[in-house]
N, C-alpha and C positions, 0 to 999 in steps of 0.2 A: 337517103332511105333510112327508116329507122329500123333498127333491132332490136327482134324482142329476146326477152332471157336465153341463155342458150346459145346465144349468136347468130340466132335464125332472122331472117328479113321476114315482112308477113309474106314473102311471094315464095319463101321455100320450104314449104311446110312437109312436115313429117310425111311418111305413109300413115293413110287413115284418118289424116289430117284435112281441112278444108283449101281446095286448089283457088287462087284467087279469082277463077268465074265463080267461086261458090259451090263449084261439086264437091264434094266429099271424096276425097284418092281411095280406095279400096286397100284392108290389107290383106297380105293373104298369106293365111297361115302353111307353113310346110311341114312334112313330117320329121326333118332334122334340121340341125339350121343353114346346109343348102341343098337342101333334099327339095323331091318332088312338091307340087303344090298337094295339100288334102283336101281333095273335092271330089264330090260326088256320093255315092252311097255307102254308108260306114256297113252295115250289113254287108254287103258282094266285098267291100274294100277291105275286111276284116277275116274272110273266107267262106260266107255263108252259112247253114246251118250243122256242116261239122263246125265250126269255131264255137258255135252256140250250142250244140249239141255235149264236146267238151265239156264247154265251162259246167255245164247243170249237172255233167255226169261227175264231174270232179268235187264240186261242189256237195252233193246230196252224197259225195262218200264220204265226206268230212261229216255230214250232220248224221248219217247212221249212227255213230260213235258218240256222238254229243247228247249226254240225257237231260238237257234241256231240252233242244229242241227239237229233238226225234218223235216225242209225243205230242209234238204241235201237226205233226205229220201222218197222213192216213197207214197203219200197218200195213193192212193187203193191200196198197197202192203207191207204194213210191214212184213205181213204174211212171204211173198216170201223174205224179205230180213231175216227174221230171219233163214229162213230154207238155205238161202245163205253163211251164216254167221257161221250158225253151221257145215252145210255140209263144208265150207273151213278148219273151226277151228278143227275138226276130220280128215281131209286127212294129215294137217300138223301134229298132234300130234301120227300118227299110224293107224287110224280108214279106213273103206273104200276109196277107189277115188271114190266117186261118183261124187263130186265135182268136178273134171277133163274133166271126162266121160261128163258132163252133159254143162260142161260152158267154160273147154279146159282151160289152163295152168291158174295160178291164176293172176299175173300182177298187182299184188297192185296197182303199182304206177300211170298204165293206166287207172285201172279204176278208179281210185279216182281224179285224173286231170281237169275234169270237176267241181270240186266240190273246195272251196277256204277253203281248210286247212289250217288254221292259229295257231299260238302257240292258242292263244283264245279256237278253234275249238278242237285242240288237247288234251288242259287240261280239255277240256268238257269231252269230249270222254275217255280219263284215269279215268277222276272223277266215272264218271258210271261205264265203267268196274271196277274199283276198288271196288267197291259198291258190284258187278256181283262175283267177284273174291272171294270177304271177305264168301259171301253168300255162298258159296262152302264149308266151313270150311276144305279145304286140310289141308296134311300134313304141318310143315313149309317147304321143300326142295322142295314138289312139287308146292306149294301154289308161291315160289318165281321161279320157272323153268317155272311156265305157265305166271305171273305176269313180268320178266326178258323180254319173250317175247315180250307180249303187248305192254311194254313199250317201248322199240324198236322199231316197227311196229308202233306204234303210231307217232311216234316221225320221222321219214322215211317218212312218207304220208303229212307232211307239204310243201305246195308247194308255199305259199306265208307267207309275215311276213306284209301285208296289213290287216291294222282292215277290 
């Protein structure tokens, strides 16, 4: 039998590798390295909407404070943008569509257009959620599966490279 690199035969192949009937072996990721398998719903699996509730509220006390991005923000409504912000961050992560239901498809990009997201604006806005993030004390796999996001999203809503 031959070996391929590694020292592996083609019949013993990694997890996640191709089994020699040709299935593909599953891997499956856990929450440490021999912790529970993570499956199922990251919203319920994460604590539902207090977790989410947290982060937005932790979050939007960071940006009060910050005079960049305070006036990207409605005055008489923080209130309402927190419960926006929650209710988006729970539809995407598993939780109800109320979010949907109540404001119809989410359109990041449109609604945020009015508003001059600059890298500036951006690394504000990571700084606090990261802050929002930390404050949650997740797991590490789901702490970087919610964090992976944001950063993402964050990074997507920049619409100008103008100070």
């Amino acid at each position: 039998m031959t070996e391929r690199p590694g020292g592996r035969s083609p019949d013993s192949q990694p997890p996640g590798g191709e089994s020699p009937g040709g299935q593909v072996n599953p891997v499956t990721l856990r929450v440490s390295e021999h912790g529970e398998a993570a499956t199922g719903n990251f919203y319920e699996k994460v604590g539902g909407r207090p977790t989410f509730e947290k982060l937005v509220r932790h979050f939007y006390a960071g940006i009060e404070s910050d005079p960049v991005l305070l006036p990207m923000y409605p005055p008489d409504d923080l209130e309402g943008a927190i419960q926006r912000l929650t209710g988006f961050l729970e539809q995407y992560w598993g939780g109800p569509a109320t979010y949907s239901e109540q404001r119809g498809h989410p359109r990041l990009r449109m609604r945020h257009l009015p508003f001059r997201v600059n890298p500036d604006a951006r690394d504000r806005w990571l700084s606090h959620m990261r802050s929002a993030v930390d404050a949650l004390e997740l797991s590490p796999l789901d702490d970087a599966t919610l964090w992976g996001y944001l950063d993402r999203a964050a990074h997507a809503m920049v619409n100008t490279f103008e100070e």
